[in-house]
PDBQT receptor file of N, H, CA, C and O in Angstrom, charges set to zero:
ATOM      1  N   UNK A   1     -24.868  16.031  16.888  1.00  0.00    +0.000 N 
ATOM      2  CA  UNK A   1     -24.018  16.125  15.708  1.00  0.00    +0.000 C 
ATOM      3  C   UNK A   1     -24.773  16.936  14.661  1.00  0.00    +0.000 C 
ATOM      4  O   UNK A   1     -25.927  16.758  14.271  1.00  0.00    +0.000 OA
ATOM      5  N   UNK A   2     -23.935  17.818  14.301  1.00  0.00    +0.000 N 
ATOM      6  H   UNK A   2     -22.998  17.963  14.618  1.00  0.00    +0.000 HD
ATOM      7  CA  UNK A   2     -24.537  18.368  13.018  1.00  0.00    +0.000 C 
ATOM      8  C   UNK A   2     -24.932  18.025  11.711  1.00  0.00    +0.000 C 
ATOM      9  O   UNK A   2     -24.566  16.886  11.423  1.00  0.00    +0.000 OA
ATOM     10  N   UNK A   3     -25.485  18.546  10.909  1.00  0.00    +0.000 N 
ATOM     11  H   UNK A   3     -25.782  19.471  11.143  1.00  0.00    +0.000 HD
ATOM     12  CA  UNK A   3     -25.732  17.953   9.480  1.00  0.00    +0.000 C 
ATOM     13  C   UNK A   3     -24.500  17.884   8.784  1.00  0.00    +0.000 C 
ATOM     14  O   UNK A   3     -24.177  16.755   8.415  1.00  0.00    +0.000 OA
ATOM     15  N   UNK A   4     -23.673  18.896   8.493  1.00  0.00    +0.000 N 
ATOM     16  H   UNK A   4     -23.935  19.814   8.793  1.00  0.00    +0.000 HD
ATOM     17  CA  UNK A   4     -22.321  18.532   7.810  1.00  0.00    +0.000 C 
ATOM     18  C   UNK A   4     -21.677  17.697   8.520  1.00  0.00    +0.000 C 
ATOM     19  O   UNK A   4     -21.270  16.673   7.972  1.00  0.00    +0.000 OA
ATOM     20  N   UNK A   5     -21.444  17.904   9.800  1.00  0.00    +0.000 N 
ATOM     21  H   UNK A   5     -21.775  18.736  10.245  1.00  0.00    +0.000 HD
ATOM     22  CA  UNK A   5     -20.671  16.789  10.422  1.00  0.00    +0.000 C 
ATOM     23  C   UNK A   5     -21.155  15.345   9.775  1.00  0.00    +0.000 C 
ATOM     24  O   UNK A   5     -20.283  14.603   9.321  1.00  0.00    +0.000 OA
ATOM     25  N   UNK A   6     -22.329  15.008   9.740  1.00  0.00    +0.000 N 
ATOM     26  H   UNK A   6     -23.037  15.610  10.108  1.00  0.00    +0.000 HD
ATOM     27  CA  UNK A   6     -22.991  13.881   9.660  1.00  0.00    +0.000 C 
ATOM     28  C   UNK A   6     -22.502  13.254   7.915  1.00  0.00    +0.000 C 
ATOM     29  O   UNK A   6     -22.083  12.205   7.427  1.00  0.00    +0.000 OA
ATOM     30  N   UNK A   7     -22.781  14.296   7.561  1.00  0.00    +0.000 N 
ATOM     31  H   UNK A   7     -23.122  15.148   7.958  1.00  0.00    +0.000 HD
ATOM     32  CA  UNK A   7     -22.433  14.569   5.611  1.00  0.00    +0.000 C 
ATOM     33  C   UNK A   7     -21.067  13.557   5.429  1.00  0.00    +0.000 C 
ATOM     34  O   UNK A   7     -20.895  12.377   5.121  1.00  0.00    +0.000 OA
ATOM     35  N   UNK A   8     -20.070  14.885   5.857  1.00  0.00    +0.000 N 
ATOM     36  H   UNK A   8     -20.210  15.843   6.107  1.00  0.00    +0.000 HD
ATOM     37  CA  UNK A   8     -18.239  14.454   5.903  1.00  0.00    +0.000 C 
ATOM     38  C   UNK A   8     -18.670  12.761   6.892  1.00  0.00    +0.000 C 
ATOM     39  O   UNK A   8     -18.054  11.900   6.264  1.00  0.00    +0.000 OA
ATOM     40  N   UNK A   9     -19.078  12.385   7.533  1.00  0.00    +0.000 N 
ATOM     41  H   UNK A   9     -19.579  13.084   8.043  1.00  0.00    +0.000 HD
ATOM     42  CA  UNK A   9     -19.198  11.149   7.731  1.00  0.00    +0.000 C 
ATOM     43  C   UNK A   9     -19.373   9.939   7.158  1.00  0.00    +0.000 C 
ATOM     44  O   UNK A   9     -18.640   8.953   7.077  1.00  0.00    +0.000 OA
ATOM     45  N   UNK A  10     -20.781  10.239   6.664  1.00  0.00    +0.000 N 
ATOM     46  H   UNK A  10     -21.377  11.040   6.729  1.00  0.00    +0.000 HD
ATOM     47  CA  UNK A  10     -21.376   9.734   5.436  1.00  0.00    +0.000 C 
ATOM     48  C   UNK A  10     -20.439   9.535   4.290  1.00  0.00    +0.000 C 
ATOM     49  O   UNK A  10     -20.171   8.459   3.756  1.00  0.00    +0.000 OA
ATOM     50  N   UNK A  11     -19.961  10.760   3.974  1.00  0.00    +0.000 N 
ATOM     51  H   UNK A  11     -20.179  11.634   4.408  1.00  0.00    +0.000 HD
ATOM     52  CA  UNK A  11     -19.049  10.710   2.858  1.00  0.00    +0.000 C 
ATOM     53  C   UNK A  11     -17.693   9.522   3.163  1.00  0.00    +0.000 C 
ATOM     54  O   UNK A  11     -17.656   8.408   2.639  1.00  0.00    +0.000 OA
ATOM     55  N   UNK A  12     -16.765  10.003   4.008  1.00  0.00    +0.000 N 
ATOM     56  H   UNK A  12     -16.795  10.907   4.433  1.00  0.00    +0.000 HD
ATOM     57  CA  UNK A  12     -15.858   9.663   4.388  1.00  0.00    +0.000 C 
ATOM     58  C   UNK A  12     -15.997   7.648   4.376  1.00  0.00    +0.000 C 
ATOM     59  O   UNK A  12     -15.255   6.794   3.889  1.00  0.00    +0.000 OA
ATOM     60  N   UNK A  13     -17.080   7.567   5.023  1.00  0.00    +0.000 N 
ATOM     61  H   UNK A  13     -17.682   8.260   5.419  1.00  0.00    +0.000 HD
ATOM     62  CA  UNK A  13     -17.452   5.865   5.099  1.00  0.00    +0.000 C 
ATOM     63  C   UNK A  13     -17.555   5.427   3.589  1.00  0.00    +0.000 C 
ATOM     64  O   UNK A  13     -16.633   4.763   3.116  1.00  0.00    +0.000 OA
ATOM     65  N   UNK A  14     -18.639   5.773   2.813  1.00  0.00    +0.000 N 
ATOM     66  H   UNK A  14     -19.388   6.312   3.197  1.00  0.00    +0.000 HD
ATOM     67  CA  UNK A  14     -18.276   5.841   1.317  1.00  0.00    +0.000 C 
ATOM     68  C   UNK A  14     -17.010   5.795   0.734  1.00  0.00    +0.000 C 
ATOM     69  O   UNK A  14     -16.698   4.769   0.129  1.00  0.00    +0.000 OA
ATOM     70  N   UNK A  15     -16.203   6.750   0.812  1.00  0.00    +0.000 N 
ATOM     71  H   UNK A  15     -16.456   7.584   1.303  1.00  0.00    +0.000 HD
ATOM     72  CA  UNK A  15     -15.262   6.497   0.446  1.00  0.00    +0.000 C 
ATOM     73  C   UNK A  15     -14.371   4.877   0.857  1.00  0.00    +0.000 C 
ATOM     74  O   UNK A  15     -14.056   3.904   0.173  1.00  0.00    +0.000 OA
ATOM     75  N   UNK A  16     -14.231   5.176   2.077  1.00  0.00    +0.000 N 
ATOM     76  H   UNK A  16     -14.487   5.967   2.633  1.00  0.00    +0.000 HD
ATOM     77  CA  UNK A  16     -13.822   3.722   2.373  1.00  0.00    +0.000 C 
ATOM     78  C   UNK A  16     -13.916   2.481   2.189  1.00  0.00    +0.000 C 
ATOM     79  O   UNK A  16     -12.991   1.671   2.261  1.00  0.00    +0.000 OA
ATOM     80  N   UNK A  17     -15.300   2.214   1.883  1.00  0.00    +0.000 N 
ATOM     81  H   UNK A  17     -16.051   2.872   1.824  1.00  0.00    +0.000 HD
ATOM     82  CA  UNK A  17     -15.965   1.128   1.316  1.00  0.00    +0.000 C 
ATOM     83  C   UNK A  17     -15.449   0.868  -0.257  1.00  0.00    +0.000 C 
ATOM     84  O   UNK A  17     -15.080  -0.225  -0.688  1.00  0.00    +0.000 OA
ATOM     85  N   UNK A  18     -15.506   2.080  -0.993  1.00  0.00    +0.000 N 
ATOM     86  H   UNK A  18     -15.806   2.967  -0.643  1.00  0.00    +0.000 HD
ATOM     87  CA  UNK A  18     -14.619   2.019  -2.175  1.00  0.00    +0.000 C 
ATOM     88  C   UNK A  18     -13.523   1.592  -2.572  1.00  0.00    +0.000 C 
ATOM     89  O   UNK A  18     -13.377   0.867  -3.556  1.00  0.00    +0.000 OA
ATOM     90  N   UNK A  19     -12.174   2.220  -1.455  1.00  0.00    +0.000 N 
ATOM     91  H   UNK A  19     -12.292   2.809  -0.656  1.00  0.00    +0.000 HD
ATOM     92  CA  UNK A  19     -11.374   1.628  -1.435  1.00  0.00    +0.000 C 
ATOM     93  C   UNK A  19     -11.148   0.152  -1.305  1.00  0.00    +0.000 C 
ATOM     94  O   UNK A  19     -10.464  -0.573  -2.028  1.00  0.00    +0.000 OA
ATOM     95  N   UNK A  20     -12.028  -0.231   0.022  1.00  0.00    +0.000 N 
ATOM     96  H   UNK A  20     -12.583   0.358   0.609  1.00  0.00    +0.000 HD
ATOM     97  CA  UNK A  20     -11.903  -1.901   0.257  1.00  0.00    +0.000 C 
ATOM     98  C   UNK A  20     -12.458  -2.751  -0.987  1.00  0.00    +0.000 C 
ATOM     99  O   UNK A  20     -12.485  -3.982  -0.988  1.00  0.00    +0.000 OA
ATOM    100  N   UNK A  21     -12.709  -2.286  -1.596  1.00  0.00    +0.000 N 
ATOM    101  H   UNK A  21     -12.687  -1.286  -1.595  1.00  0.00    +0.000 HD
ATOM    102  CA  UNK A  21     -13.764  -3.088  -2.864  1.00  0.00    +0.000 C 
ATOM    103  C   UNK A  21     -12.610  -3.286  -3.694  1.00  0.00    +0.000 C 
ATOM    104  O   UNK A  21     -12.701  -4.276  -4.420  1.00  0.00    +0.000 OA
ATOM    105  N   UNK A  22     -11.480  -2.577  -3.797  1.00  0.00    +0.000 N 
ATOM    106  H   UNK A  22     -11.406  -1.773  -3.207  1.00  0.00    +0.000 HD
ATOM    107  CA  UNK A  22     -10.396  -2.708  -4.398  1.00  0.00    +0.000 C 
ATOM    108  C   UNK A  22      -9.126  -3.378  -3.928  1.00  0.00    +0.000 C 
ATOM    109  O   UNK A  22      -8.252  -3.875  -4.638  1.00  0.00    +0.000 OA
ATOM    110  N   UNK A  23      -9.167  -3.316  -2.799  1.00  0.00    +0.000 N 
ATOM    111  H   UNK A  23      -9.877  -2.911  -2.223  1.00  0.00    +0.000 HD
ATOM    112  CA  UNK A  23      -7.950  -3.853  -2.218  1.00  0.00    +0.000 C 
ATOM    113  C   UNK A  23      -8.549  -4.988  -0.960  1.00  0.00    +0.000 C 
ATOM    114  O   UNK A  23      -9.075  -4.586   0.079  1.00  0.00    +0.000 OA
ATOM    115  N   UNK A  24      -8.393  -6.122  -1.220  1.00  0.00    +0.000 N 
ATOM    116  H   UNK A  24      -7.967  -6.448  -2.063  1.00  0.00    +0.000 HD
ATOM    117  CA  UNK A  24      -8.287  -7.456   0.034  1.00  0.00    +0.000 C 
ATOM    118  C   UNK A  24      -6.894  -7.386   0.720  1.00  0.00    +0.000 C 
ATOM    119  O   UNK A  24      -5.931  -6.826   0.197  1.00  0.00    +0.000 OA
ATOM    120  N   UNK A  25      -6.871  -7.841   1.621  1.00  0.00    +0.000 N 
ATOM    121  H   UNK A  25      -7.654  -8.296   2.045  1.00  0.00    +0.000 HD
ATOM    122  CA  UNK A  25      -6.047  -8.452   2.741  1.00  0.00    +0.000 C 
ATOM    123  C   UNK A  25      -5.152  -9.401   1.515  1.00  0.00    +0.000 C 
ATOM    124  O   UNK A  25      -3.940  -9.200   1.595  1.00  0.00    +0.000 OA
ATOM    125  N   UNK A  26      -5.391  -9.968   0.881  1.00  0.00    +0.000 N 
ATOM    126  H   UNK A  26      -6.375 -10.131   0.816  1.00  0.00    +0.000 HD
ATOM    127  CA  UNK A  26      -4.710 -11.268   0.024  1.00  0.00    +0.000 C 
ATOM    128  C   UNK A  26      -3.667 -10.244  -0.854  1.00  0.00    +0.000 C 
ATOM    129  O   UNK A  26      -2.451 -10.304  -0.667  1.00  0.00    +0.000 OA
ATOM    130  N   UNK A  27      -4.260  -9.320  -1.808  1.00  0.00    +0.000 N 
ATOM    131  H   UNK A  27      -5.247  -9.271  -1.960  1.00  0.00    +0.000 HD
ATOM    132  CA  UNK A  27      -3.986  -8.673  -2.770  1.00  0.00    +0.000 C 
ATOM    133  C   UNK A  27      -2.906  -7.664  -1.711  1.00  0.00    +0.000 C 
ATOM    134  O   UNK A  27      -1.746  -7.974  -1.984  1.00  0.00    +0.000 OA
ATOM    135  N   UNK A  28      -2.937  -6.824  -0.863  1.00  0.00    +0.000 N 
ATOM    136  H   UNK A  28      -3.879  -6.572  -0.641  1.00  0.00    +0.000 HD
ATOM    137  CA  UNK A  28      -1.977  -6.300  -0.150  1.00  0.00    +0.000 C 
ATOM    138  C   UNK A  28      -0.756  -7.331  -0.032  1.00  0.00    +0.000 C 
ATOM    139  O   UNK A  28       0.432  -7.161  -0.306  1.00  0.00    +0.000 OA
ATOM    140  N   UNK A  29      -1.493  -8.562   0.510  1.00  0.00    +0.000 N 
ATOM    141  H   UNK A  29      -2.459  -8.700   0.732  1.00  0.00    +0.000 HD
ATOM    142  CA  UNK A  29       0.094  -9.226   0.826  1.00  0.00    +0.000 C 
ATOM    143  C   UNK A  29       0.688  -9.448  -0.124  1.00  0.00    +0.000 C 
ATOM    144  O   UNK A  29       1.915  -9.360  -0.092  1.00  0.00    +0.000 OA
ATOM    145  N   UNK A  30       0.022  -9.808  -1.281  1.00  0.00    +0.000 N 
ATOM    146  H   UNK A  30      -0.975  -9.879  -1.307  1.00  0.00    +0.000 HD
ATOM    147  CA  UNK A  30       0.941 -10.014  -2.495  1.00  0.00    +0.000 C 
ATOM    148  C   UNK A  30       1.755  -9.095  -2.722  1.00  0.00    +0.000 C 
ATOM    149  O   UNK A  30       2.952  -9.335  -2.880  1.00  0.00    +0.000 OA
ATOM    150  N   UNK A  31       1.090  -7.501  -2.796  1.00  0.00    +0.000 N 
ATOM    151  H   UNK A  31       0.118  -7.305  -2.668  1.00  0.00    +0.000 HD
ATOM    152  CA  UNK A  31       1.771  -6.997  -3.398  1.00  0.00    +0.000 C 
ATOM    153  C   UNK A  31       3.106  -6.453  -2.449  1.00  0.00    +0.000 C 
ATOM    154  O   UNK A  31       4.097  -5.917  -2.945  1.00  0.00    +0.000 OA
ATOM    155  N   UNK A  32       2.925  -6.697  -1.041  1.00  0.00    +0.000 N 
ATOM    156  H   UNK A  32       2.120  -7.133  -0.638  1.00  0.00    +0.000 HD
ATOM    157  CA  UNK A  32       3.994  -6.640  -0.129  1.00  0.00    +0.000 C 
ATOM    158  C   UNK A  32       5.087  -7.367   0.022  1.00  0.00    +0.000 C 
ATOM    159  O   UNK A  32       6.137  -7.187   0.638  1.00  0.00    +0.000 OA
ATOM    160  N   UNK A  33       4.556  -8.454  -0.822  1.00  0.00    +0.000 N 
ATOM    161  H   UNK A  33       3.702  -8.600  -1.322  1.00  0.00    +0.000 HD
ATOM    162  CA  UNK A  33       5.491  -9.311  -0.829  1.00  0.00    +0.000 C 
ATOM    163  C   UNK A  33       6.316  -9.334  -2.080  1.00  0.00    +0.000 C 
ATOM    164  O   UNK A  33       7.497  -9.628  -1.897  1.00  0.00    +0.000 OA
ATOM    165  N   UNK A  34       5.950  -9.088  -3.301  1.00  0.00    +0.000 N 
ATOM    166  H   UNK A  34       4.991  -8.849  -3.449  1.00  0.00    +0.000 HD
ATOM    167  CA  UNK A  34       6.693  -8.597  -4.176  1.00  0.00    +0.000 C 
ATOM    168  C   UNK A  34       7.364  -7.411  -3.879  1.00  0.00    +0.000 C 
ATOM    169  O   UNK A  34       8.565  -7.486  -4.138  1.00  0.00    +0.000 OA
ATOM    170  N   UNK A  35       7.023  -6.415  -3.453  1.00  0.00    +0.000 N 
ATOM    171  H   UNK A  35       6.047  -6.354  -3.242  1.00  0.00    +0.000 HD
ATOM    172  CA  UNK A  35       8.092  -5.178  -2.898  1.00  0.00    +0.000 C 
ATOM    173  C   UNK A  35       9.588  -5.341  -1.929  1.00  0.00    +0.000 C 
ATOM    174  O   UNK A  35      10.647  -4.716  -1.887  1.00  0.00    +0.000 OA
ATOM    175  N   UNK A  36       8.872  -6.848  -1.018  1.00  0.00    +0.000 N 
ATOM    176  H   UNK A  36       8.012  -7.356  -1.052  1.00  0.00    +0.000 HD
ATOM    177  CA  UNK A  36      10.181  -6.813  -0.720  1.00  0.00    +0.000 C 
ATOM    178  C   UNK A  36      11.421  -7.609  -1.126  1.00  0.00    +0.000 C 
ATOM    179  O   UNK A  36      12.558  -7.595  -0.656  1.00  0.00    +0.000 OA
ATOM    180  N   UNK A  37      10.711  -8.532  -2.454  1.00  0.00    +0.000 N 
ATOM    181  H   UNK A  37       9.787  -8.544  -2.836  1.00  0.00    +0.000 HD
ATOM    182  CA  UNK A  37      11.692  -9.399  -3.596  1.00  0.00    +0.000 C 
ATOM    183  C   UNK A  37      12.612  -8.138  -4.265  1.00  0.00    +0.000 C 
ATOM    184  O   UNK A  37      13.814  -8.212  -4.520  1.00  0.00    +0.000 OA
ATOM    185  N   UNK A  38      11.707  -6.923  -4.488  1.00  0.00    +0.000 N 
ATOM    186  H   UNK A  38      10.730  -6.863  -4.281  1.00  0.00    +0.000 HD
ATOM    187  CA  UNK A  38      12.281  -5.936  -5.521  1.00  0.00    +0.000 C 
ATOM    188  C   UNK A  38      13.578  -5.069  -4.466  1.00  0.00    +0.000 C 
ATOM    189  O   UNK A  38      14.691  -4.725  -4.865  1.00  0.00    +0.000 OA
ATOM    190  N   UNK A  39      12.974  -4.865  -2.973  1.00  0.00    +0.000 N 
ATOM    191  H   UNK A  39      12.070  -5.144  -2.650  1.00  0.00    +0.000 HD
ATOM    192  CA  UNK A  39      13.938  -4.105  -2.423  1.00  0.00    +0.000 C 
ATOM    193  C   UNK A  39      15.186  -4.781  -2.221  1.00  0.00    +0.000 C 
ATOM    194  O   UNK A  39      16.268  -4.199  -2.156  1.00  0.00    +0.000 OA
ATOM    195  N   UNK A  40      14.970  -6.397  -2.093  1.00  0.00    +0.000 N 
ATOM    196  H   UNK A  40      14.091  -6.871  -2.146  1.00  0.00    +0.000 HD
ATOM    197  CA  UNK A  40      16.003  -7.240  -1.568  1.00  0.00    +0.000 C 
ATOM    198  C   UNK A  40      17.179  -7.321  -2.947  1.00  0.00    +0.000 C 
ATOM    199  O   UNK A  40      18.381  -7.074  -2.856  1.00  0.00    +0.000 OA
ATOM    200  N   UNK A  41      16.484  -7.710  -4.113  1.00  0.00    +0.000 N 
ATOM    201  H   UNK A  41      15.507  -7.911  -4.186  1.00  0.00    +0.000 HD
ATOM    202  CA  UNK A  41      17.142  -7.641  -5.246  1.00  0.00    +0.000 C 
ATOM    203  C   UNK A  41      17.884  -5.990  -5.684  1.00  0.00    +0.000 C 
ATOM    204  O   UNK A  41      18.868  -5.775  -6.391  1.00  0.00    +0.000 OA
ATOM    205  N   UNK A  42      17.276  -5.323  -5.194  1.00  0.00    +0.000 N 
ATOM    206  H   UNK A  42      16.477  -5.498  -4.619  1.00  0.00    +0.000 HD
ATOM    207  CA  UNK A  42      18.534  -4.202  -5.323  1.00  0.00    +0.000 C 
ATOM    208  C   UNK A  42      19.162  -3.631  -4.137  1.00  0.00    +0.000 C 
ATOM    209  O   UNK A  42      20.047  -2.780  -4.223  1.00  0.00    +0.000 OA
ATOM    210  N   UNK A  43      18.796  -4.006  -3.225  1.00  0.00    +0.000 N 
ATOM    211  H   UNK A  43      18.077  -4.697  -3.155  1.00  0.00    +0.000 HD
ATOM    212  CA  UNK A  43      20.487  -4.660  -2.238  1.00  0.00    +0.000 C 
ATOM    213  C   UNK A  43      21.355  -5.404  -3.085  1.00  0.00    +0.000 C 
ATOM    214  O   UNK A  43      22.412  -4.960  -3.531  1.00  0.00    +0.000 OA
ATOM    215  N   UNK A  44      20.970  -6.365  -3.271  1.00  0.00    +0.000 N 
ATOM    216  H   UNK A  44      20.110  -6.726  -2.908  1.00  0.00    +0.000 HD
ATOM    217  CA  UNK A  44      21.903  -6.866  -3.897  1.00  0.00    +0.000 C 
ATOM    218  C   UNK A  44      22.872  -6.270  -4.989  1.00  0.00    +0.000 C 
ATOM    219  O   UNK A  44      24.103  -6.281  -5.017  1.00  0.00    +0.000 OA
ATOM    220  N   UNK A  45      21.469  -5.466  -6.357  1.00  0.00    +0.000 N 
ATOM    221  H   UNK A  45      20.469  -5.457  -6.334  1.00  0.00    +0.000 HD
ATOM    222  CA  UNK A  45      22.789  -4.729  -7.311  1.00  0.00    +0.000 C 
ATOM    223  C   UNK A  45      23.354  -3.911  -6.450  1.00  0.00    +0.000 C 
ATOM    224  O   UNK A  45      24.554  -4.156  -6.324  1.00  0.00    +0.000 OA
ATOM    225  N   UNK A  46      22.906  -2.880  -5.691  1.00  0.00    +0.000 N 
ATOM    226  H   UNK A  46      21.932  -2.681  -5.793  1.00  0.00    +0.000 HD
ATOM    227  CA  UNK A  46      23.984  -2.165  -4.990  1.00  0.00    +0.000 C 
ATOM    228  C   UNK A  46      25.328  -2.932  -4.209  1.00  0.00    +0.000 C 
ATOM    229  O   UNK A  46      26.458  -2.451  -4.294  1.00  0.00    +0.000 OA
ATOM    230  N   UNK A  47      25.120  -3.828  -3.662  1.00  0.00    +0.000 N 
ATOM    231  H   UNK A  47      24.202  -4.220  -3.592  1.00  0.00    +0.000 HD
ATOM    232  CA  UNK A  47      25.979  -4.708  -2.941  1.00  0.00    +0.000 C 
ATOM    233  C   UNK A  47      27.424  -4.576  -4.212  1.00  0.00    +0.000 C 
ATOM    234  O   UNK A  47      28.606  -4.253  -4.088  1.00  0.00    +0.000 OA
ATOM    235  N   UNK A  48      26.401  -5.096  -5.630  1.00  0.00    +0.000 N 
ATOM    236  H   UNK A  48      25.441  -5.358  -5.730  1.00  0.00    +0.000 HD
ATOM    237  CA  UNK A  48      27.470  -5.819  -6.117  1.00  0.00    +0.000 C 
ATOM    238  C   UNK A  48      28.394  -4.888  -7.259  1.00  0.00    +0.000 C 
ATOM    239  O   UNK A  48      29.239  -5.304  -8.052  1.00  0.00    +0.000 OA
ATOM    240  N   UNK A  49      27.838  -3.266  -7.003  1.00  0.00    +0.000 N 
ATOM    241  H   UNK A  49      27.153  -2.928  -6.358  1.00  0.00    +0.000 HD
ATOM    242  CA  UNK A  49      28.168  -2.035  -7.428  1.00  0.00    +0.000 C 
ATOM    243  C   UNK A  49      29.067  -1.805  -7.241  1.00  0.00    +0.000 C 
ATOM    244  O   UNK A  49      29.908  -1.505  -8.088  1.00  0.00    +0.000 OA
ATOM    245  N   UNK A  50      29.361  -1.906  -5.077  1.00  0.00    +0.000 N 
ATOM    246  H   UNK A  50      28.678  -2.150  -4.388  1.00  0.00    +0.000 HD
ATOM    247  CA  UNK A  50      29.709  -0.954  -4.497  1.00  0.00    +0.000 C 
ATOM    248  C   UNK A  50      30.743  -1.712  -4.363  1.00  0.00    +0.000 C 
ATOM    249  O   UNK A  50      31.746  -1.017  -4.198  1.00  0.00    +0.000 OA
ATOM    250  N   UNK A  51      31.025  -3.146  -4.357  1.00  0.00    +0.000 N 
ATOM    251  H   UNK A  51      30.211  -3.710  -4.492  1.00  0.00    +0.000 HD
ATOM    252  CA  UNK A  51      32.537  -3.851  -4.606  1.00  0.00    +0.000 C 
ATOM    253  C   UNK A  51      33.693  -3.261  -4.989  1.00  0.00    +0.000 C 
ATOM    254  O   UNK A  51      33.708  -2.460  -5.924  1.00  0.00    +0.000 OA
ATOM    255  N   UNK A  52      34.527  -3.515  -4.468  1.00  0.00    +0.000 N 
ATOM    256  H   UNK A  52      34.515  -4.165  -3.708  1.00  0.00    +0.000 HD
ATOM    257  CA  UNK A  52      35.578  -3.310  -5.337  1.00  0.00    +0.000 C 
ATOM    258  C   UNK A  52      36.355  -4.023  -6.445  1.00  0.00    +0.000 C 
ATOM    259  O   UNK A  52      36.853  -4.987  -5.863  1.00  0.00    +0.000 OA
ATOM    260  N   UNK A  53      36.550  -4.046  -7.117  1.00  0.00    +0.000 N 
ATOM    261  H   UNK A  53      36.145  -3.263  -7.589  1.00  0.00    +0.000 HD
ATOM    262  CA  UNK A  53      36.764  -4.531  -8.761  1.00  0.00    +0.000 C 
ATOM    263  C   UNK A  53      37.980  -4.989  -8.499  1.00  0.00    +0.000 C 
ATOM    264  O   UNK A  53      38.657  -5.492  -9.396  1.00  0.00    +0.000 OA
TER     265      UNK A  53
């Protein structure tokens, strides 16, 4: 392996580690789980849009 290769490696793992420092497994689900309160709730306004009056 080359030295840049090795570099962009180096780097790339860094980076990653960064990210995880920010985001847990817990904190994803939360916030997955609020996304799908928000998508479900506008099904619904659309649902109750698209009625007919």
């Amino acid at each position: 392996m080359n030295g840049q290769a090795f570099a962009a490696l180096q780097g790339a793992t860094s980076a990653l580690k960064n990210v995880h420092k920010e985001l847990d497994v817990e904190n994803v689900q939360d916030i997955m789980d609020e996304l799908a309160e928000q998508h479900e709730l506008s099904n619904e306004i659309a649902n109750a849009i698209s009625s007919p009056v």
